[in-house]
ROFIRO-432106 format. One line per 2 residues: for each residue x, y, z of N, C-alpha, C. Coordinates in nm, 2 decimals. Layout:
N
X:Y:Z:X:Y:Z:X:Y:Z | ...
This chain:
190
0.08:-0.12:0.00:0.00:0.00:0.00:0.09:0.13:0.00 | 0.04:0.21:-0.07:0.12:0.34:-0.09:0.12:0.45:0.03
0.18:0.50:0.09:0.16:0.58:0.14:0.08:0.73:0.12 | 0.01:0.82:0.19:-0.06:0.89:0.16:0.01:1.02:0.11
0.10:1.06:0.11:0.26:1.15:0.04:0.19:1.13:-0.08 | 0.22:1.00:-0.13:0.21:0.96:-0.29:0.10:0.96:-0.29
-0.02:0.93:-0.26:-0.15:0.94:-0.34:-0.23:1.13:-0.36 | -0.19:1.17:-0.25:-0.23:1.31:-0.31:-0.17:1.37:-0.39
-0.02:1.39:-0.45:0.01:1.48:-0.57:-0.10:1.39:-0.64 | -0.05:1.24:-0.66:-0.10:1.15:-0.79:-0.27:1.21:-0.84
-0.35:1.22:-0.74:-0.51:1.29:-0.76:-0.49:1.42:-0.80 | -0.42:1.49:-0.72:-0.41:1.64:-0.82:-0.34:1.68:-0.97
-0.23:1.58:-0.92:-0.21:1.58:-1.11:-0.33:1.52:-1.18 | -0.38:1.45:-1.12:-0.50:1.38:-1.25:-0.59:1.45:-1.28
-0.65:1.55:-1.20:-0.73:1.64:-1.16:-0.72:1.75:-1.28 | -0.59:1.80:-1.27:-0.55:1.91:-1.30:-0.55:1.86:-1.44
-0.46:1.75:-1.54:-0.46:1.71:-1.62:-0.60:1.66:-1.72 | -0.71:1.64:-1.59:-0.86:1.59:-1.68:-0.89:1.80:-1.66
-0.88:1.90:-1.63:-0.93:1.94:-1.58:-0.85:2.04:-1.77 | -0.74:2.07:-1.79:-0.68:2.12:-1.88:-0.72:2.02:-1.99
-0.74:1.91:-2.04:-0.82:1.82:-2.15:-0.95:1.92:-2.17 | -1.04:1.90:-2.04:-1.18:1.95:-2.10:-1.18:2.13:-2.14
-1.11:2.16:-2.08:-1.11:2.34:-2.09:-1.02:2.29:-2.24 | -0.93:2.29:-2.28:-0.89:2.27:-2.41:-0.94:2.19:-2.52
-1.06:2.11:-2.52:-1.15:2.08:-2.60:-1.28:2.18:-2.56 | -1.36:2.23:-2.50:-1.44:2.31:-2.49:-1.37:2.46:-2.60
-1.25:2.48:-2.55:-1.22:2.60:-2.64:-1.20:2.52:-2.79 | -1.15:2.44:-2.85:-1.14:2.40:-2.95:-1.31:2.39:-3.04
-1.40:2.29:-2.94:-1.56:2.34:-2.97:-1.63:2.43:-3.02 | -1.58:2.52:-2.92:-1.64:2.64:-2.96:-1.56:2.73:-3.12
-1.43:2.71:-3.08:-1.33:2.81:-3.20:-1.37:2.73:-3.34 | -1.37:2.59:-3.36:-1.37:2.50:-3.46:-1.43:2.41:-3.55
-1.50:2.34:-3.43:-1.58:2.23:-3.43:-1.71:2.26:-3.49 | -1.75:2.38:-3.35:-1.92:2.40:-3.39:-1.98:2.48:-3.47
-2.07:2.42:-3.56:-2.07:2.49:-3.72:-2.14:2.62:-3.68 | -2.11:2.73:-3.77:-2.19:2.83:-3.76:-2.35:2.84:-3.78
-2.40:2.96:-3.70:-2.56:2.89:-3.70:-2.63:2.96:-3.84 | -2.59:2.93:-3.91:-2.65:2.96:-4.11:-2.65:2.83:-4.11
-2.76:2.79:-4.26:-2.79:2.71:-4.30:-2.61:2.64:-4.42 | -2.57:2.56:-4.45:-2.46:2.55:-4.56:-2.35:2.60:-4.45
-2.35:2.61:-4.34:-2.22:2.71:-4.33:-2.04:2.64:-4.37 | -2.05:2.55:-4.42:-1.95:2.51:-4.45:-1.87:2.53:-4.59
-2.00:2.59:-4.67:-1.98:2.67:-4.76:-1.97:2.82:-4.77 | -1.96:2.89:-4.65:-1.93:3.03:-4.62:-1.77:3.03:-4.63
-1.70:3.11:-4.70:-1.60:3.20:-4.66:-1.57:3.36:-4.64 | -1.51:3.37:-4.60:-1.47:3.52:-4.56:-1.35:3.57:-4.68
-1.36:3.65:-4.73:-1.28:3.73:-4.84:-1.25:3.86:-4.81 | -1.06:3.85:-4.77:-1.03:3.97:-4.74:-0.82:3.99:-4.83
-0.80:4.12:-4.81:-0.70:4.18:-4.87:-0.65:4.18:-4.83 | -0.49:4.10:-4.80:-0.35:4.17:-4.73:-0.30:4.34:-4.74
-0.25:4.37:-4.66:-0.17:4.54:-4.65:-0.07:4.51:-4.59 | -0.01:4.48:-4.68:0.14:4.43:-4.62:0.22:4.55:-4.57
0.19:4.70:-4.61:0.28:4.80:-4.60:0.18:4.81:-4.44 | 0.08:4.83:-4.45:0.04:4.84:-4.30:0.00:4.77:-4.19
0.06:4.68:-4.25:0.07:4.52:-4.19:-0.08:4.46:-4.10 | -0.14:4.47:-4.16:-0.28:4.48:-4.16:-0.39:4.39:-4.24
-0.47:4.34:-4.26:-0.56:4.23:-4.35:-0.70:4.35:-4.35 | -0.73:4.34:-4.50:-0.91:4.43:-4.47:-0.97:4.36:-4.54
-1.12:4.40:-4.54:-1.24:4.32:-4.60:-1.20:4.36:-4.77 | -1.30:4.28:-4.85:-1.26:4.37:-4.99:-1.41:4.45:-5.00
-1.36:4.57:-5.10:-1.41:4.69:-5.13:-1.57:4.66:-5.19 | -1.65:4.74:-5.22:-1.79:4.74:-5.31:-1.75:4.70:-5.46
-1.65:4.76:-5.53:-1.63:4.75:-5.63:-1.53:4.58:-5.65 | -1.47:4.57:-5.59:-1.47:4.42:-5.60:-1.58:4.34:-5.59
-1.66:4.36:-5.49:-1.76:4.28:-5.47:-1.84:4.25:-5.65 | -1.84:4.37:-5.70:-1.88:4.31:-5.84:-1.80:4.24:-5.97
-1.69:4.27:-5.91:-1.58:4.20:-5.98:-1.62:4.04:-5.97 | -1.60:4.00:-5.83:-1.59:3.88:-5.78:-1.74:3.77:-5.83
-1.82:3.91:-5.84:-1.95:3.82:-5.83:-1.98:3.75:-6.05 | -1.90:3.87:-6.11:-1.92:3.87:-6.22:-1.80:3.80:-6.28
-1.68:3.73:-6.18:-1.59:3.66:-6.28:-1.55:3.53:-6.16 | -1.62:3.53:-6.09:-1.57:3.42:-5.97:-1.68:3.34:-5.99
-1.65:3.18:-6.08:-1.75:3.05:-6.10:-1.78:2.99:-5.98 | -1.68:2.99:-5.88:-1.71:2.88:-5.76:-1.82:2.99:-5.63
-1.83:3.07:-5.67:-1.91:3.20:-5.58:-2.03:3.22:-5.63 | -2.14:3.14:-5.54:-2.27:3.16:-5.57:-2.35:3.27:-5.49
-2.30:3.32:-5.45:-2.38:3.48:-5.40:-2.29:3.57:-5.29 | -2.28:3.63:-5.29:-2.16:3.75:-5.21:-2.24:3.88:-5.13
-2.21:3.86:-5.04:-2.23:3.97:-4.94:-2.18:4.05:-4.88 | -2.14:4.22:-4.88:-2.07:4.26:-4.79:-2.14:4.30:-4.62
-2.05:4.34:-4.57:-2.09:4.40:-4.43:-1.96:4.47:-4.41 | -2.01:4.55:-4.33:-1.92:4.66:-4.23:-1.96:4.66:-4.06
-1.90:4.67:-3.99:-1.95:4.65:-3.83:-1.91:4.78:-3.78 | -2.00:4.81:-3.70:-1.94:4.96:-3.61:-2.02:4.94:-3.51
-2.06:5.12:-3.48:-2.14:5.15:-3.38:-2.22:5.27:-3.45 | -2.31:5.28:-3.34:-2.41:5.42:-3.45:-2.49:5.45:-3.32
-2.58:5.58:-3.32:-2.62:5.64:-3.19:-2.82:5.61:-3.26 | -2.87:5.55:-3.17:-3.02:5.54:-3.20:-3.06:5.68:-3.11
-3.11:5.79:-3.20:-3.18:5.91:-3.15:-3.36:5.94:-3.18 | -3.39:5.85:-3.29:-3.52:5.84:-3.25:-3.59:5.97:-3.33
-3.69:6.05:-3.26:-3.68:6.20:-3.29:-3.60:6.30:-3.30 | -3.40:6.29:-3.31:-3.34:6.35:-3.39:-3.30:6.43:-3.22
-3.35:6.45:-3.12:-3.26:6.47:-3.00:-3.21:6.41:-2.94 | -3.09:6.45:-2.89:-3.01:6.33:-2.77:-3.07:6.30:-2.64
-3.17:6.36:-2.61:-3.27:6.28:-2.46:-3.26:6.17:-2.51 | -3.31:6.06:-2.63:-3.31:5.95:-2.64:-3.20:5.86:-2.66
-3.06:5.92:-2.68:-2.93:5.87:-2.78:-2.90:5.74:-2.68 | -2.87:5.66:-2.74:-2.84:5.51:-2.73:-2.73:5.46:-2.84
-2.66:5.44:-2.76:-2.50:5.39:-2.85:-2.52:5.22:-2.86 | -2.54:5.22:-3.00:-2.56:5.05:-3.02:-2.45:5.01:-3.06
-2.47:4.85:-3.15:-2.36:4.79:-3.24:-2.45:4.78:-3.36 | -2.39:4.84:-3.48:-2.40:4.81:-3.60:-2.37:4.71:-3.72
-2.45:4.75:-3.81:-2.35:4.63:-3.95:-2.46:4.72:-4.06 | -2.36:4.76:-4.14:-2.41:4.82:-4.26:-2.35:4.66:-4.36
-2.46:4.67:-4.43:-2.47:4.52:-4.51:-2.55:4.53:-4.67 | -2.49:4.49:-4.73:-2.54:4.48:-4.90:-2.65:4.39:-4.90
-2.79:4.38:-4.99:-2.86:4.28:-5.04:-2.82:4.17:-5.00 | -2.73:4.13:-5.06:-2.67:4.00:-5.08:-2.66:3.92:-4.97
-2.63:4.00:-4.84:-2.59:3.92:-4.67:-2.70:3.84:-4.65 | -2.84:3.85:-4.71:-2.92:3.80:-4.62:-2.97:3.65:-4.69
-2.92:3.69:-4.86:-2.92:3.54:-4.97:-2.83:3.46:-4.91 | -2.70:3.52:-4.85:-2.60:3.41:-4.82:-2.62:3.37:-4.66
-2.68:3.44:-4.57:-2.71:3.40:-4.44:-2.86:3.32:-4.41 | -2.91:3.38:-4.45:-3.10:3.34:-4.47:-3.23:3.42:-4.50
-3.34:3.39:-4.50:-3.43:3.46:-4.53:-3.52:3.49:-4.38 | -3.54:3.64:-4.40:-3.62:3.71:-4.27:-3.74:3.73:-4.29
-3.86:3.66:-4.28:-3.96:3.71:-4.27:-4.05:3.81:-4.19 | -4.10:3.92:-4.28:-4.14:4.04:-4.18:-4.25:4.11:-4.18
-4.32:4.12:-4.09:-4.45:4.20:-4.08:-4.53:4.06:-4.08 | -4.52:3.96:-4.07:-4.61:3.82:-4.03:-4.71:3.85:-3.94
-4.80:3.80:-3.96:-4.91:3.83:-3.86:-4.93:3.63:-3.83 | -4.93:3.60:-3.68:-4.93:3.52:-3.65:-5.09:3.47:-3.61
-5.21:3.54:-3.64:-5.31:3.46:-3.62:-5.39:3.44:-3.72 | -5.30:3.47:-3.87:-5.39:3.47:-4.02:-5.32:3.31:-4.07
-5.41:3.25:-4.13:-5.39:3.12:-4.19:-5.29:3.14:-4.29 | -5.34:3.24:-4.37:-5.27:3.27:-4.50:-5.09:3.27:-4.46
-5.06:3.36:-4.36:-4.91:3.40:-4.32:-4.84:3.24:-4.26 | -4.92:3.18:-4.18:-4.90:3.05:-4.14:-4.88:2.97:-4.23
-4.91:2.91:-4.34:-4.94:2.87:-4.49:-4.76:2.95:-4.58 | -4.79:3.05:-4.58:-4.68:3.10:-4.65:-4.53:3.09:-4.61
-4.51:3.11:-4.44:-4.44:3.03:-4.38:-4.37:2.93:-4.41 | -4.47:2.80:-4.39:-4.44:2.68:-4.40:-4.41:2.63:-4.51
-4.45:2.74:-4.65:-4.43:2.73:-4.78:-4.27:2.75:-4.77 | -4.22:2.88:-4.73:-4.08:2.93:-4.71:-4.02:2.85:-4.63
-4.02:2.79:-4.53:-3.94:2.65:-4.49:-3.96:2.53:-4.56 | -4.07:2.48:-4.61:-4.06:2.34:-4.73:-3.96:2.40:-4.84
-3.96:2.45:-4.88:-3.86:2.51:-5.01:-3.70:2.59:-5.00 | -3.69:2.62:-4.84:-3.60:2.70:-4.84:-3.54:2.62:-4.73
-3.55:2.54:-4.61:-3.56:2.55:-4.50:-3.48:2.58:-4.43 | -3.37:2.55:-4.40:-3.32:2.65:-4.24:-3.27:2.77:-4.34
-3.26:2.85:-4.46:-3.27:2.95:-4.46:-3.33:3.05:-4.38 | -3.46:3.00:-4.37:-3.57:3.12:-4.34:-3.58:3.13:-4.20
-3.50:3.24:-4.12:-3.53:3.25:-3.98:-3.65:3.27:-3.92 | -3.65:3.30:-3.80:-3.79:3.29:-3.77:-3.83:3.43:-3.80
-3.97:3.46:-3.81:-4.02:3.63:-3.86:-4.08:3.66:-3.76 | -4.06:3.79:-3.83:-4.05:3.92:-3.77:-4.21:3.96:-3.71
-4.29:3.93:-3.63:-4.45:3.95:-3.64:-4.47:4.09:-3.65 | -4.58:4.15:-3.68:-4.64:4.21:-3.71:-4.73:4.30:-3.55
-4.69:4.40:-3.52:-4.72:4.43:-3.44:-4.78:4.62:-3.41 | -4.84:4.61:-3.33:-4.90:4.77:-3.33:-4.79:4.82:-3.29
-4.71:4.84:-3.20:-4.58:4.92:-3.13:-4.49:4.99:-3.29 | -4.46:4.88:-3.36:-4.38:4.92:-3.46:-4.46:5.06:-3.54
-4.60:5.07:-3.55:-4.62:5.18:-3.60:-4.66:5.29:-3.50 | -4.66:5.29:-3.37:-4.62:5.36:-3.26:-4.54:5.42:-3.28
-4.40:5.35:-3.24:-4.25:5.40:-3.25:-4.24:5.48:-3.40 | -4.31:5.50:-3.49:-4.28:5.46:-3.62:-4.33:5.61:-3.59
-4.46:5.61:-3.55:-4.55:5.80:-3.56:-4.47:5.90:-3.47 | -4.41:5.86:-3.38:-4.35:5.94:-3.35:-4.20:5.94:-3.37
-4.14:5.90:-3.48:-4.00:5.89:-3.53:-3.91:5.85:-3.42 | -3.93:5.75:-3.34:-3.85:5.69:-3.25:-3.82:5.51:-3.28
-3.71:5.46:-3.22:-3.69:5.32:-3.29:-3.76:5.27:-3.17 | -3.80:5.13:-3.19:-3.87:5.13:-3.15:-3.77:5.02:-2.97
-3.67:5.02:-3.02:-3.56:4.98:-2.89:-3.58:5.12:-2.79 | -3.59:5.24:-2.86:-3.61:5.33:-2.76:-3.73:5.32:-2.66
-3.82:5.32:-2.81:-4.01:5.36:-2.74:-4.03:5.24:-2.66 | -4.00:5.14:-2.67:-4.03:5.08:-2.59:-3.95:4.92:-2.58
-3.84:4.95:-2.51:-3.71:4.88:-2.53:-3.73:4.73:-2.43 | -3.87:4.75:-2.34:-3.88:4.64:-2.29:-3.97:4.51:-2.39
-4.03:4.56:-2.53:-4.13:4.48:-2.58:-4.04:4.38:-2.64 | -4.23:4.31:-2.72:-4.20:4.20:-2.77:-4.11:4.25:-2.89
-4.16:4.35:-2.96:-4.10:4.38:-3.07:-3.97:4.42:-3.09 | -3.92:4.47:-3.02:-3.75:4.54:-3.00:-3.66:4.38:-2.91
-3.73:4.31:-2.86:-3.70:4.16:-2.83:-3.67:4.09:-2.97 | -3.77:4.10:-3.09:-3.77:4.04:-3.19:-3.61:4.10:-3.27
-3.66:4.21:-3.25:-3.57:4.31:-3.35:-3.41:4.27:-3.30 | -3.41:4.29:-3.17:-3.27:4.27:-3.13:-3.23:4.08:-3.16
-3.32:4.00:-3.13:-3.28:3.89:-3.20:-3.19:3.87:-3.32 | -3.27:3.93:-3.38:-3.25:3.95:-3.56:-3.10:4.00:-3.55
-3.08:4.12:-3.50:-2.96:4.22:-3.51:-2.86:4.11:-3.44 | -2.88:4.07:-3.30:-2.78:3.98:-3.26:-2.76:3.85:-3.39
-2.83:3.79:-3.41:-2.82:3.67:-3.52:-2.73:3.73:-3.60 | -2.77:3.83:-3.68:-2.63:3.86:-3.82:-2.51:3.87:-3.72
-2.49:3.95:-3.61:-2.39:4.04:-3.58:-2.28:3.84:-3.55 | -2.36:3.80:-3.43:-2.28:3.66:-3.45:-2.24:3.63:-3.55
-2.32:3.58:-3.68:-2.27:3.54:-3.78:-2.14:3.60:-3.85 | -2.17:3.70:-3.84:-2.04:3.82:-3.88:-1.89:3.80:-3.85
-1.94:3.80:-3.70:-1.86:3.80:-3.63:-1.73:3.65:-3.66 | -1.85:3.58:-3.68:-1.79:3.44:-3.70:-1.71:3.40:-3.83
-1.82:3.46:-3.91:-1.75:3.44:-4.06:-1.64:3.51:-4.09 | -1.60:3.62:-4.04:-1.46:3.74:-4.07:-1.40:3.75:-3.96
């Protein structure tokens, strides 16, 4: 029988050893493993330009974008984005100013990420029906939509967003969904 000297390092090295395994596969999971949440994502790339003088990598420009789309065969649809920040003011005074996160984005981001349905009204047959049309034919393209709601033309009459007017609803819940979904995706793809 071993003495007890020797059996406690021996548990803490094991410890420590299973304990650096799982933290170093958990980060590999997340960095590698787990597919981005778009439909195809394994057919997403990111397209960007060395600066070697400013030792630096950037996205490519607008006018590439039609370069690429107009002479690149293996590229079935292209989307740009830009990421920042931008001030939500609403009716145009800073009583309301709110510093968000942004993404100014081309047409194209939402062909290669998915389809958003918007203004749905969830208690008409017809929109429920249309729906299900747009998931049979497209399906994990089409995220979930956007419903249709009185607040939006609220916020709307009195030129405020509607994260301001009323930043606890269903609607600005939806909205920020939406905005978080790309911004992840973004984030992930570049």
């Amino acid at each position: 029988m071993k003495p007890p000297s020797f059996t406690l390092p021996a548990v803490v090295t094991l410890a420590l050893g299973l304990a650096a395994t799982v933290a170093i596969f958990t980060l590999l999971d997340t960095i590698v493993l787990r597919p981005l949440p778009f439909p195809n994502a394994e057919r997403l790339v990111a397209l960007s330009s060395p600066m070697p003088k400013l030792n630096d990598t950037w996205g490519i420009a607008r006018h590439q974008l039609f370069y690429y789309k107009t002479n690149a065969r293996a590229i079935e649809e292209m989307g740009l984005y830009r990421t920042g920040e931008a001030t939500l003011t609403g009716d145009g005074s800073t009583s309301f100013a709110e510093r968000v996160k942004s993404a100014t984005v081309t047409a194209g981001i939402f062909d290669v990420l998915g389809i958003v349905p918007t203004m749905y009204r969830t208690k008409t047959i017809e929109h429920s029906e249309n729906l299900k049309q747009l998931r049979e034919q497209f399906g994990a393209l089409v995220w979930n939509p956007i419903p249709q709601r009185t607040i939006w033309a609220e916020a709307a009459a009195i030129r405020r967003p509607v994260f301001s007017f009323a930043p606890e609803s269903l609607a600005a819940r939806d909205a920020w969904e939406l905005v978080n979904r790309v911004q992840e995706g973004l984030a992930r793809v570049g």
